[in-house]
PDB file of N, CA, C, O and CB in Angstrom:
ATOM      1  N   UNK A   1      54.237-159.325  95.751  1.00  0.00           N
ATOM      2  CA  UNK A   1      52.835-158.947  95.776  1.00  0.00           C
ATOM      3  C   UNK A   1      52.219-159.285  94.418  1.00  0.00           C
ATOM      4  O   UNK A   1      52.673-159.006  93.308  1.00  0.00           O
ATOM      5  CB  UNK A   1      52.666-157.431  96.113  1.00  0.00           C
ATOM      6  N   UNK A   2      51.276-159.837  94.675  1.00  0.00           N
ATOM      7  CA  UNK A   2      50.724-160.440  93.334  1.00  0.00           C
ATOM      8  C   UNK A   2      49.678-159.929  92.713  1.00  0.00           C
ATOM      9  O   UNK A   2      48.882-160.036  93.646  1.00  0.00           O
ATOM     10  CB  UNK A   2      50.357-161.676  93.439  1.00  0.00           C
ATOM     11  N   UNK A   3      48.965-159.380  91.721  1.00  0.00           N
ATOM     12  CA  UNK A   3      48.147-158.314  91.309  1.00  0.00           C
ATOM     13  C   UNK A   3      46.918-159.069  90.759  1.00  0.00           C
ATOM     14  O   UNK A   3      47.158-159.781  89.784  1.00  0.00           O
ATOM     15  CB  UNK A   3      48.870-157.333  90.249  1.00  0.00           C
ATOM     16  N   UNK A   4      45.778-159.046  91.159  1.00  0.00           N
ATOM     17  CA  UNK A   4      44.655-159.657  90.852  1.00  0.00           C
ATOM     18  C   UNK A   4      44.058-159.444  89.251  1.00  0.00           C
ATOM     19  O   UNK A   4      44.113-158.255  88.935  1.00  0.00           O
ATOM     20  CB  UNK A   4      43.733-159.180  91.895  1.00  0.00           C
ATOM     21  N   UNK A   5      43.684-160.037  88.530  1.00  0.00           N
ATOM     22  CA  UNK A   5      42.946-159.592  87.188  1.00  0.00           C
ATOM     23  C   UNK A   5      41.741-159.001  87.772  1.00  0.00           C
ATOM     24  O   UNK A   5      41.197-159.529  88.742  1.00  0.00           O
ATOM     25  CB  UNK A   5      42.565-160.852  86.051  1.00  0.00           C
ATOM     26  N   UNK A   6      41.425-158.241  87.386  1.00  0.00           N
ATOM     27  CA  UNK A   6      40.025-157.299  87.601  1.00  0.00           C
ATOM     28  C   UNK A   6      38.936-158.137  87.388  1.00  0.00           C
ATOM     29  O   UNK A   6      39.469-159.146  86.927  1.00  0.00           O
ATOM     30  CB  UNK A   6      39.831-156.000  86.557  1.00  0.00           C
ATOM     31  N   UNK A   7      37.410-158.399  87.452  1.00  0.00           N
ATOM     32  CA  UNK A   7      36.512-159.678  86.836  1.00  0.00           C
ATOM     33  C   UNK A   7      35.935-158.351  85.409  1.00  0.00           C
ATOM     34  O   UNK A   7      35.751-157.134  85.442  1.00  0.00           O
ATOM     35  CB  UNK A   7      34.774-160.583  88.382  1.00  0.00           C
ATOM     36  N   UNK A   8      35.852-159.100  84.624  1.00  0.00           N
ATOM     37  CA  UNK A   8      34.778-158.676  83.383  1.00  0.00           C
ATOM     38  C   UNK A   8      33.497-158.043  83.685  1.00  0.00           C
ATOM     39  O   UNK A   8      33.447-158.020  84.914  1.00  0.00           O
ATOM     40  CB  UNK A   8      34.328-159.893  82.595  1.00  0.00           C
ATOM     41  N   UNK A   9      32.438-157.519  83.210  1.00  0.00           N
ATOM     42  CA  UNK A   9      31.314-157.326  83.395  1.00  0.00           C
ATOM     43  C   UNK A   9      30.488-158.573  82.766  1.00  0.00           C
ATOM     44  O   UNK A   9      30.857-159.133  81.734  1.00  0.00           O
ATOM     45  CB  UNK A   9      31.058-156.041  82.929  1.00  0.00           C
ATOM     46  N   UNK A  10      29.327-158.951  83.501  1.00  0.00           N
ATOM     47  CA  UNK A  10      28.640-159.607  83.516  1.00  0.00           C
ATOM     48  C   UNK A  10      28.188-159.762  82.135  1.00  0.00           C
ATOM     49  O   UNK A  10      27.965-158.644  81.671  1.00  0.00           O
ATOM     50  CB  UNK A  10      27.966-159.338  84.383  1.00  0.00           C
ATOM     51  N   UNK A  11      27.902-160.937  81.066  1.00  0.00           N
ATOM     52  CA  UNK A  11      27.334-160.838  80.181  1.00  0.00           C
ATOM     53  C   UNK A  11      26.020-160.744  79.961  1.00  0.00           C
ATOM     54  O   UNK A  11      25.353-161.698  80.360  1.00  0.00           O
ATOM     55  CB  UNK A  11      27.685-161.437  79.752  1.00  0.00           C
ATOM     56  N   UNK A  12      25.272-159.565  79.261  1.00  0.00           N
ATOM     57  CA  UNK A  12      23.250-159.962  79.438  1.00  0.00           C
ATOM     58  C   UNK A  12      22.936-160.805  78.664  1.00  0.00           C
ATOM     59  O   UNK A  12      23.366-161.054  77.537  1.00  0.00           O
ATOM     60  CB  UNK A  12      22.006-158.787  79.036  1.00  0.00           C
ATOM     61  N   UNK A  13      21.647-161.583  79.667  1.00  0.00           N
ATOM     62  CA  UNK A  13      21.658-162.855  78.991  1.00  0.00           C
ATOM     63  C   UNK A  13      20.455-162.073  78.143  1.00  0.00           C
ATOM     64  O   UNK A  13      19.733-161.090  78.312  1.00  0.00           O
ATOM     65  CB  UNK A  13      21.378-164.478  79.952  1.00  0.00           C
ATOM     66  N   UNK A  14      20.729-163.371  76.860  1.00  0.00           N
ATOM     67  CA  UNK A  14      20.160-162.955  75.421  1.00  0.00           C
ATOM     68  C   UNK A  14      18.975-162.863  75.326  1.00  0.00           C
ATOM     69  O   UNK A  14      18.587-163.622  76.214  1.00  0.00           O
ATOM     70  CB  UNK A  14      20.424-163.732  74.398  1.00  0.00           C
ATOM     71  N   UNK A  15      17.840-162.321  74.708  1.00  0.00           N
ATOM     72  CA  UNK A  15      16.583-162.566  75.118  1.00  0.00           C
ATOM     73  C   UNK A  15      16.044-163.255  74.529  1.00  0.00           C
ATOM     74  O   UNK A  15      16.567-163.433  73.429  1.00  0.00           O
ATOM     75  CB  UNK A  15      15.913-161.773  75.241  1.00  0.00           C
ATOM     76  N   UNK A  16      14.582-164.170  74.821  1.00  0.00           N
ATOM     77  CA  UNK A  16      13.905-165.180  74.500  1.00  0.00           C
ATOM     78  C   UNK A  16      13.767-165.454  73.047  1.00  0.00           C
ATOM     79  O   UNK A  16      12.876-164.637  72.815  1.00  0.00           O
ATOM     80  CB  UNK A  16      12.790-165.058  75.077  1.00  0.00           C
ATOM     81  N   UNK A  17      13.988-165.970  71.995  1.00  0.00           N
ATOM     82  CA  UNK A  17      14.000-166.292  70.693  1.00  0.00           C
ATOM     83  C   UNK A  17      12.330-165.569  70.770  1.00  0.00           C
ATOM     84  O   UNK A  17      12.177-164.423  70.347  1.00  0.00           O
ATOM     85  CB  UNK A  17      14.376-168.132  70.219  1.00  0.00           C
ATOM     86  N   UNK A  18      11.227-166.296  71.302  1.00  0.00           N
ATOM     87  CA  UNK A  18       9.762-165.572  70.927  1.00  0.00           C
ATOM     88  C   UNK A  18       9.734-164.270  70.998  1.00  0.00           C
ATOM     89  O   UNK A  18       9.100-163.595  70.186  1.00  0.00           O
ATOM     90  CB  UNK A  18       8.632-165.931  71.776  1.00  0.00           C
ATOM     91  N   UNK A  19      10.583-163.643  72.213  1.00  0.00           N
ATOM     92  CA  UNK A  19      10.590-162.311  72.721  1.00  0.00           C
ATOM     93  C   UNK A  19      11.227-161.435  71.153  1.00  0.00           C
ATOM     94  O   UNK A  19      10.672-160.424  70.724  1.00  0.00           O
ATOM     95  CB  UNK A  19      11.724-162.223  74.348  1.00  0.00           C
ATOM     96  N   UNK A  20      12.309-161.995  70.562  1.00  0.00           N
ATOM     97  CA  UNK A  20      12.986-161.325  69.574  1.00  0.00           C
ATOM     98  C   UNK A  20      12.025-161.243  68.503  1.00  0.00           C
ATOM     99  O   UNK A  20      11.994-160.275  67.744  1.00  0.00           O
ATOM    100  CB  UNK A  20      14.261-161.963  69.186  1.00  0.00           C
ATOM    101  N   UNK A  21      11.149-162.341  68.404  1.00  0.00           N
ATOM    102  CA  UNK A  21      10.426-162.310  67.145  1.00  0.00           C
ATOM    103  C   UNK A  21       9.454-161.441  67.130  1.00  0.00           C
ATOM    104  O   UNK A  21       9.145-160.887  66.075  1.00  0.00           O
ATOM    105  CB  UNK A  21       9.903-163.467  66.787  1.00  0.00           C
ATOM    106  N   UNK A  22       8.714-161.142  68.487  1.00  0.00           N
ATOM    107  CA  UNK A  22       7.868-160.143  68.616  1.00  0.00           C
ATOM    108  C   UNK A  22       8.118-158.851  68.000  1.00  0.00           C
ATOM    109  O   UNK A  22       7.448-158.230  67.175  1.00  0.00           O
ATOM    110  CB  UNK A  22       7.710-159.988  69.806  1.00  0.00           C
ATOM    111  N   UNK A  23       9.736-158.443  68.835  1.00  0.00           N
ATOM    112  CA  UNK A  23      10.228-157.216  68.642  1.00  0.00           C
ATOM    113  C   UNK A  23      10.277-156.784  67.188  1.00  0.00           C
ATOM    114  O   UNK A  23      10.117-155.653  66.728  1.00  0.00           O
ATOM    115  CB  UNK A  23      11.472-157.164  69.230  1.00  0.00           C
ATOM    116  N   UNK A  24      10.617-158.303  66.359  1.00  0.00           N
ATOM    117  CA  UNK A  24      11.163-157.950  65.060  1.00  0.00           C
ATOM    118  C   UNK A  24       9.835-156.817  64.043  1.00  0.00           C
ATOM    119  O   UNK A  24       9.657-155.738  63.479  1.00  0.00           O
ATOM    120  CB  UNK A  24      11.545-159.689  64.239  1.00  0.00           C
ATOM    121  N   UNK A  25       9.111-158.386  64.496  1.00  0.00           N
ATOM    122  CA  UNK A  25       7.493-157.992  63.827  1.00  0.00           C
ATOM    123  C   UNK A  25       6.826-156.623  64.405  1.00  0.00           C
ATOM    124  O   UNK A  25       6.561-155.882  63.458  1.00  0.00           O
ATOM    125  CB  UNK A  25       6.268-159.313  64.272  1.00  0.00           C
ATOM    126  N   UNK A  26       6.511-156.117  65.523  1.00  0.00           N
ATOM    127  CA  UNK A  26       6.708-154.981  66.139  1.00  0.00           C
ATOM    128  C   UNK A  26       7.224-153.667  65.337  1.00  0.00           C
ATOM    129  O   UNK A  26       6.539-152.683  65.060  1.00  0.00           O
ATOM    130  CB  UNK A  26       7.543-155.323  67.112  1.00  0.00           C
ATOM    131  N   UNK A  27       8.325-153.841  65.090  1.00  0.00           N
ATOM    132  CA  UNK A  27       9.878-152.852  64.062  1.00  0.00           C
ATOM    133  C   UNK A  27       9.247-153.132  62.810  1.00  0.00           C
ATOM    134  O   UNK A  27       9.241-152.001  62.323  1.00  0.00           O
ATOM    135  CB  UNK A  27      11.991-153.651  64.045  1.00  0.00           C
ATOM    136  N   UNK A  28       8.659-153.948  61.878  1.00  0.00           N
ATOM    137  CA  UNK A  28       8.427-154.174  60.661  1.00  0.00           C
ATOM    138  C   UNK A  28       6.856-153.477  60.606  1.00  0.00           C
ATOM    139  O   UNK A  28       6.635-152.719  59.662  1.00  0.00           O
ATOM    140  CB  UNK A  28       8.643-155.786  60.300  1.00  0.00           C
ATOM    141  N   UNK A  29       6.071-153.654  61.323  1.00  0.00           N
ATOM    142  CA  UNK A  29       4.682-153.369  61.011  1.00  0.00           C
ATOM    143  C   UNK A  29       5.047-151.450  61.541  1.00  0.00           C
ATOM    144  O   UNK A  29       4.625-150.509  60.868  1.00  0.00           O
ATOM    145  CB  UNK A  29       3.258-154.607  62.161  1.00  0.00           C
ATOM    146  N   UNK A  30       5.522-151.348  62.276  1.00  0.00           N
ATOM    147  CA  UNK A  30       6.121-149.946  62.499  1.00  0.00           C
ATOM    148  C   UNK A  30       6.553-149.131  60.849  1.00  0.00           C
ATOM    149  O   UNK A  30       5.960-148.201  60.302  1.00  0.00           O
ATOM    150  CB  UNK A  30       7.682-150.223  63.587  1.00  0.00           C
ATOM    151  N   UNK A  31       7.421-149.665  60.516  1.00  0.00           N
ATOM    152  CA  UNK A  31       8.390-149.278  59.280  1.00  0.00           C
ATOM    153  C   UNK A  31       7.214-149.099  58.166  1.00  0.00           C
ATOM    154  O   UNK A  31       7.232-148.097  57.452  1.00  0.00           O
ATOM    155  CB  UNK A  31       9.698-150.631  58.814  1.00  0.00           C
ATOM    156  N   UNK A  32       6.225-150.051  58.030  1.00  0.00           N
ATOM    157  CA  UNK A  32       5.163-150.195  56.927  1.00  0.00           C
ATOM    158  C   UNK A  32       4.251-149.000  56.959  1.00  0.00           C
ATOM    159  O   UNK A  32       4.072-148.126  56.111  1.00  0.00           O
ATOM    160  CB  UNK A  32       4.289-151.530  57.098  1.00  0.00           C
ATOM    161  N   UNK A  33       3.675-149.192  58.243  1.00  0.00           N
ATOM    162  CA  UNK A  33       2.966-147.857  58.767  1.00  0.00           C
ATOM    163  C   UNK A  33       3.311-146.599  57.949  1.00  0.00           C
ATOM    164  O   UNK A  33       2.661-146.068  57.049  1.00  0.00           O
ATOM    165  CB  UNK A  33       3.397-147.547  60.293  1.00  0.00           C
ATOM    166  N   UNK A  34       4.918-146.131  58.679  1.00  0.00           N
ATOM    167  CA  UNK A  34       5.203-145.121  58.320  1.00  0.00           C
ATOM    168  C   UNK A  34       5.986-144.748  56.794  1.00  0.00           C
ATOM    169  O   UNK A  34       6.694-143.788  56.492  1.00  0.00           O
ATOM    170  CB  UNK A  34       5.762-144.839  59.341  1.00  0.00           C
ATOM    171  N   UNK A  35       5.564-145.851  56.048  1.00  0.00           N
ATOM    172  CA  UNK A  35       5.089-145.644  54.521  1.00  0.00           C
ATOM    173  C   UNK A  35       6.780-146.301  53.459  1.00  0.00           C
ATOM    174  O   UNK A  35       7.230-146.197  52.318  1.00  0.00           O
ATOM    175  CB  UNK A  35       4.616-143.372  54.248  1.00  0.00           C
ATOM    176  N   UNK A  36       7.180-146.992  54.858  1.00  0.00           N
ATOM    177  CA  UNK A  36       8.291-147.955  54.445  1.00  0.00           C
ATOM    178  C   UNK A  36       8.090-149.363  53.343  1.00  0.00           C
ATOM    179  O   UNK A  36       7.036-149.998  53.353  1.00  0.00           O
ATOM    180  CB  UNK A  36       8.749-148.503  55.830  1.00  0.00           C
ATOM    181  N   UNK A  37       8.894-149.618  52.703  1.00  0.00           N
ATOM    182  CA  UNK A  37       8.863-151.026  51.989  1.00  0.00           C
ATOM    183  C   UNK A  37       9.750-152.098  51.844  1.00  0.00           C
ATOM    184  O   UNK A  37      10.926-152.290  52.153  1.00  0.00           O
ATOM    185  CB  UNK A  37       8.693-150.875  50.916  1.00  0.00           C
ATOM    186  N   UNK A  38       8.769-152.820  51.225  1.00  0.00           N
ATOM    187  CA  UNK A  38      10.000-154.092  51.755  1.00  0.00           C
ATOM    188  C   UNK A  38      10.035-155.187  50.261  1.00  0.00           C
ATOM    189  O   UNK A  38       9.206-155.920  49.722  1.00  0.00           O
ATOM    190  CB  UNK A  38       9.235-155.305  53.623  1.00  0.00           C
ATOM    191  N   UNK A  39      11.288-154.858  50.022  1.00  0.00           N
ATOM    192  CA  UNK A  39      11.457-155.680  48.356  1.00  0.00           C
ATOM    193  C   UNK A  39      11.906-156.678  48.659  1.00  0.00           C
ATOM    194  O   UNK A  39      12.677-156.919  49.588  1.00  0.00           O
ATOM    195  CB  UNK A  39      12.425-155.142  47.128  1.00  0.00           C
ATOM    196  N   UNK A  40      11.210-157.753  47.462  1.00  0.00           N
ATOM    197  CA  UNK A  40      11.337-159.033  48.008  1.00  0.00           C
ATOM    198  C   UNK A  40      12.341-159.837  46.803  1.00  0.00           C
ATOM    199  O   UNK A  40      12.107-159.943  45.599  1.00  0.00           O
ATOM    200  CB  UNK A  40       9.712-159.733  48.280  1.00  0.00           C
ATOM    201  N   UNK A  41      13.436-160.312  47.524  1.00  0.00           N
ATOM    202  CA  UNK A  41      14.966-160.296  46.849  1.00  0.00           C
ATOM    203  C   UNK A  41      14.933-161.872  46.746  1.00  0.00           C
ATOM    204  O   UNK A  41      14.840-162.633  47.709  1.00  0.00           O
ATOM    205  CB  UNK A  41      16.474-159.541  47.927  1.00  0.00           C
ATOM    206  N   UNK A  42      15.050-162.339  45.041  1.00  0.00           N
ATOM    207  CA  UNK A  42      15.523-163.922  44.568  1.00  0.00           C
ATOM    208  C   UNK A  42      16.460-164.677  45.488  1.00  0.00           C
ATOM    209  O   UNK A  42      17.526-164.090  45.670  1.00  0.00           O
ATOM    210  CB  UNK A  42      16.343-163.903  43.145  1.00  0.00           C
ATOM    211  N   UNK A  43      16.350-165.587  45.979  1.00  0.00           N
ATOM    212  CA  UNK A  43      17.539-166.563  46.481  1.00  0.00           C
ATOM    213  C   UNK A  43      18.580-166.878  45.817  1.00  0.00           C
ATOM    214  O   UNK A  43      18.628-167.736  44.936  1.00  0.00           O
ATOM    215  CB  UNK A  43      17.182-167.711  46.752  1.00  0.00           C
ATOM    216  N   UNK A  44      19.375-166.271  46.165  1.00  0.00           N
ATOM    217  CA  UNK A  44      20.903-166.600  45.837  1.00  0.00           C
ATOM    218  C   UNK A  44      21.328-165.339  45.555  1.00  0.00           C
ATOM    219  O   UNK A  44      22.540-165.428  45.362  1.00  0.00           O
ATOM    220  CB  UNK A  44      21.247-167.640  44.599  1.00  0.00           C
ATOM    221  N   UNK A  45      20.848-163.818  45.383  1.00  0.00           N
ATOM    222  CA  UNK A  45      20.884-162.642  44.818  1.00  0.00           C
ATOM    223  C   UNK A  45      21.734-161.999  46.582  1.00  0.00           C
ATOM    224  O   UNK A  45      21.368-162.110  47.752  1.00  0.00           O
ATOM    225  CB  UNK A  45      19.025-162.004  44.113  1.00  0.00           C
ATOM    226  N   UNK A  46      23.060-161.293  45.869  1.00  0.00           N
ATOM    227  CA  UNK A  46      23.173-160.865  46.930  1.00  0.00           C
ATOM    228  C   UNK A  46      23.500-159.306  46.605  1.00  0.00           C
ATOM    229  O   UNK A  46      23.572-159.125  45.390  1.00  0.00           O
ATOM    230  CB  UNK A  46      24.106-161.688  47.687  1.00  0.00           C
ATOM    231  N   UNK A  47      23.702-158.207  47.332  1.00  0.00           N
ATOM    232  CA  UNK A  47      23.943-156.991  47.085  1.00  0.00           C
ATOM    233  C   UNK A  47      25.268-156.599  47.494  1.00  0.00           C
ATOM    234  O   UNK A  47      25.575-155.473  47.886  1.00  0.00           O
ATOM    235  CB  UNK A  47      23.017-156.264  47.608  1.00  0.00           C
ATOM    236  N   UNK A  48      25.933-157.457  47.395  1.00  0.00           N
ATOM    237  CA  UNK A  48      28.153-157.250  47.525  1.00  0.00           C
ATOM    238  C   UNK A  48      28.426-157.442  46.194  1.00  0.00           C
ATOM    239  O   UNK A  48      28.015-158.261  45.372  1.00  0.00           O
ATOM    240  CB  UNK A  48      29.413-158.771  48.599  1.00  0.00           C
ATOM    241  N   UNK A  49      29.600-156.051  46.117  1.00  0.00           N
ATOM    242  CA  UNK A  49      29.556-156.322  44.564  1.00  0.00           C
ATOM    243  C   UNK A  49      31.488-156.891  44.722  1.00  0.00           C
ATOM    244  O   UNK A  49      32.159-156.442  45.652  1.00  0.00           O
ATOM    245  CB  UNK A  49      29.025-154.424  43.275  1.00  0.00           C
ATOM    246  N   UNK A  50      31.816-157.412  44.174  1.00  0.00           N
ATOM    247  CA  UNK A  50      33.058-157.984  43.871  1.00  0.00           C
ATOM    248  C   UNK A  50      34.047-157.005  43.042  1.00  0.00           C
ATOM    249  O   UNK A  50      34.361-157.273  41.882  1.00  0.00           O
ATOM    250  CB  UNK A  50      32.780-159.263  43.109  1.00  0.00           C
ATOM    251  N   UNK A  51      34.571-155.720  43.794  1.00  0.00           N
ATOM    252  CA  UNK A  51      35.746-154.768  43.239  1.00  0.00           C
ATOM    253  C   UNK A  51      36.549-154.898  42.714  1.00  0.00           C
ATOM    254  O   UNK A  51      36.915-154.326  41.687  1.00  0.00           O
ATOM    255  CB  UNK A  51      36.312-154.256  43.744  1.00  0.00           C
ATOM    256  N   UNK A  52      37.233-156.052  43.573  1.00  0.00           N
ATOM    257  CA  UNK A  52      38.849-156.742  43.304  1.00  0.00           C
ATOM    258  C   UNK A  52      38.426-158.536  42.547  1.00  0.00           C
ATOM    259  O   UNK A  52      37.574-159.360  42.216  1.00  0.00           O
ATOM    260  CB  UNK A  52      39.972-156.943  45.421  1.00  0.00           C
ATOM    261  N   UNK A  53      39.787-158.176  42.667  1.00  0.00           N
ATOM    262  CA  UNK A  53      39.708-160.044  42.136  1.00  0.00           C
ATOM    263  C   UNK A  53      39.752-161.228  43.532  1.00  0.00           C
ATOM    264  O   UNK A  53      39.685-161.006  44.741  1.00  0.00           O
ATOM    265  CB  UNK A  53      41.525-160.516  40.977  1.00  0.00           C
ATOM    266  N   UNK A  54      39.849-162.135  42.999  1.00  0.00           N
ATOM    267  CA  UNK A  54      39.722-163.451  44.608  1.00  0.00           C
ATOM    268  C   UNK A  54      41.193-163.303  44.838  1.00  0.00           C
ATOM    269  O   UNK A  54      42.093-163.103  44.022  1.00  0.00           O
ATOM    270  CB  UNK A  54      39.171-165.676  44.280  1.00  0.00           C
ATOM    271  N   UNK A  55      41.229-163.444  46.126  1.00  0.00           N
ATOM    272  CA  UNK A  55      42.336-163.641  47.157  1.00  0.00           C
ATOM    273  C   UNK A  55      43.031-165.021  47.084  1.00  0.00           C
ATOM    274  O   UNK A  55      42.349-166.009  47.358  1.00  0.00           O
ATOM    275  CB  UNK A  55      41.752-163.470  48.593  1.00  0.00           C
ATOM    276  N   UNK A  56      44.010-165.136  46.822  1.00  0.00           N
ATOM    277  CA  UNK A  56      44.759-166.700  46.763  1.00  0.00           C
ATOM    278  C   UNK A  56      45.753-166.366  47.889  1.00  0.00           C
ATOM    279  O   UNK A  56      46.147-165.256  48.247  1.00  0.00           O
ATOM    280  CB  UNK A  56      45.662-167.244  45.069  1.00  0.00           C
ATOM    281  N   UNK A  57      46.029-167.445  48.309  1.00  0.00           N
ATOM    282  CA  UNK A  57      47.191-167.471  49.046  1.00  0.00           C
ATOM    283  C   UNK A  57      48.095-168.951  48.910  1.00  0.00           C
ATOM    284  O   UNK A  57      47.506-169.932  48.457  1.00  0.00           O
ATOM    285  CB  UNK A  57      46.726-167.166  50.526  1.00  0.00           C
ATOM    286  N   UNK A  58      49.385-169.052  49.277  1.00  0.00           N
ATOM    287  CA  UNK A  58      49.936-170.119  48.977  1.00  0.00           C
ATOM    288  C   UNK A  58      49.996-170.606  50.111  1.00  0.00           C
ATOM    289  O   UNK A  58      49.629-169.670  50.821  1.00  0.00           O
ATOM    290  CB  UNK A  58      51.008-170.087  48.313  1.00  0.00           C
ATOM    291  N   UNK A  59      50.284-171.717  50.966  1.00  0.00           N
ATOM    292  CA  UNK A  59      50.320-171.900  51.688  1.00  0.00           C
ATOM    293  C   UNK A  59      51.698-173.309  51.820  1.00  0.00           C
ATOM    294  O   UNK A  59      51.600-174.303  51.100  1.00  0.00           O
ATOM    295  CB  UNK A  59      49.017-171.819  51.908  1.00  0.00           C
ATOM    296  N   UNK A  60      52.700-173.175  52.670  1.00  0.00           N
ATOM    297  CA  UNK A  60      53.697-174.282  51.981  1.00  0.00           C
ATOM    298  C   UNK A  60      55.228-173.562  52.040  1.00  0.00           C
ATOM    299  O   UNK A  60      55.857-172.816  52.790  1.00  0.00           O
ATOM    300  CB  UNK A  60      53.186-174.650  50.151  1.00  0.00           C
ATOM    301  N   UNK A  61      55.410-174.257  50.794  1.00  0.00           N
ATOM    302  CA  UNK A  61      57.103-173.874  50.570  1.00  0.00           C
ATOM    303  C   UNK A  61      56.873-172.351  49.489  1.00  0.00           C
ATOM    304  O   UNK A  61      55.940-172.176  48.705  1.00  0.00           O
ATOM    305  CB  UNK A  61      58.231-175.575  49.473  1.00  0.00           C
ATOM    306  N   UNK A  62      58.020-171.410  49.758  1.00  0.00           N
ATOM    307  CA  UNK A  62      57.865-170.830  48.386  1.00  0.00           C
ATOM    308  C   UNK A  62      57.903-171.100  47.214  1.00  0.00           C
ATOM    309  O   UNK A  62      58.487-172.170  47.045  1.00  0.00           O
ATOM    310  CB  UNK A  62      58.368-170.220  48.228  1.00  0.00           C
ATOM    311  N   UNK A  63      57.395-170.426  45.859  1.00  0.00           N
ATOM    312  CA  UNK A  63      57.741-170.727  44.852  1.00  0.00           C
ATOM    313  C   UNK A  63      58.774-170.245  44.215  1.00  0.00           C
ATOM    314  O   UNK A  63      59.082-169.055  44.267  1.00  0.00           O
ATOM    315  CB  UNK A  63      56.985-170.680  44.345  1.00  0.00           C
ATOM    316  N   UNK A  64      59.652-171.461  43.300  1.00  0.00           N
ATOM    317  CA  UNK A  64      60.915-170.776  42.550  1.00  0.00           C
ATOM    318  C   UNK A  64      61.153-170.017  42.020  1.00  0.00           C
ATOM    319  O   UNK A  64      60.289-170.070  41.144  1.00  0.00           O
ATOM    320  CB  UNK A  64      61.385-171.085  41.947  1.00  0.00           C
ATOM    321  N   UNK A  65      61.755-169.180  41.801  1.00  0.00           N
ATOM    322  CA  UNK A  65      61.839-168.267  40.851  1.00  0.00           C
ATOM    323  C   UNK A  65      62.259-168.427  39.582  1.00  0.00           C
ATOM    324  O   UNK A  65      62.277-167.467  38.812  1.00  0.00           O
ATOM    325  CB  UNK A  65      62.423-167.491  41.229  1.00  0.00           C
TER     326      UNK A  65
END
């Protein structure tokens, strides 16, 4: 007896790129209203701060000891 895979649920399809932009602008003029702001951040400026050091990895043979 052979056991069927169940089907997935349907994926929703994504909504209209114009439709999203509406919404966005919509959510932003909302936020302003209610006495929100919006700082306007240099290119290339990011807000992750770097804790540790960079990650290396070797990839290959080991190294000798």
């Amino acid at each position: 007896m052979s056991v069927k895979p169940t089907p997935s649920a349907p994926k929703k399809k994504q909504p209209a790129a114009m439709e999203s932009s509406l919404t966005i602008a919509e959510q932003t003029e909302a936020f302003l209203k209610a006495g929100g702001s919006i700082q306007h951040i240099k290119t290339g400026v990011t807000g992750q701060q770097n804790l540790i050091g960079p990650k290396q990895i070797t990839l290959g043979s080991k190294p000798k000891a």
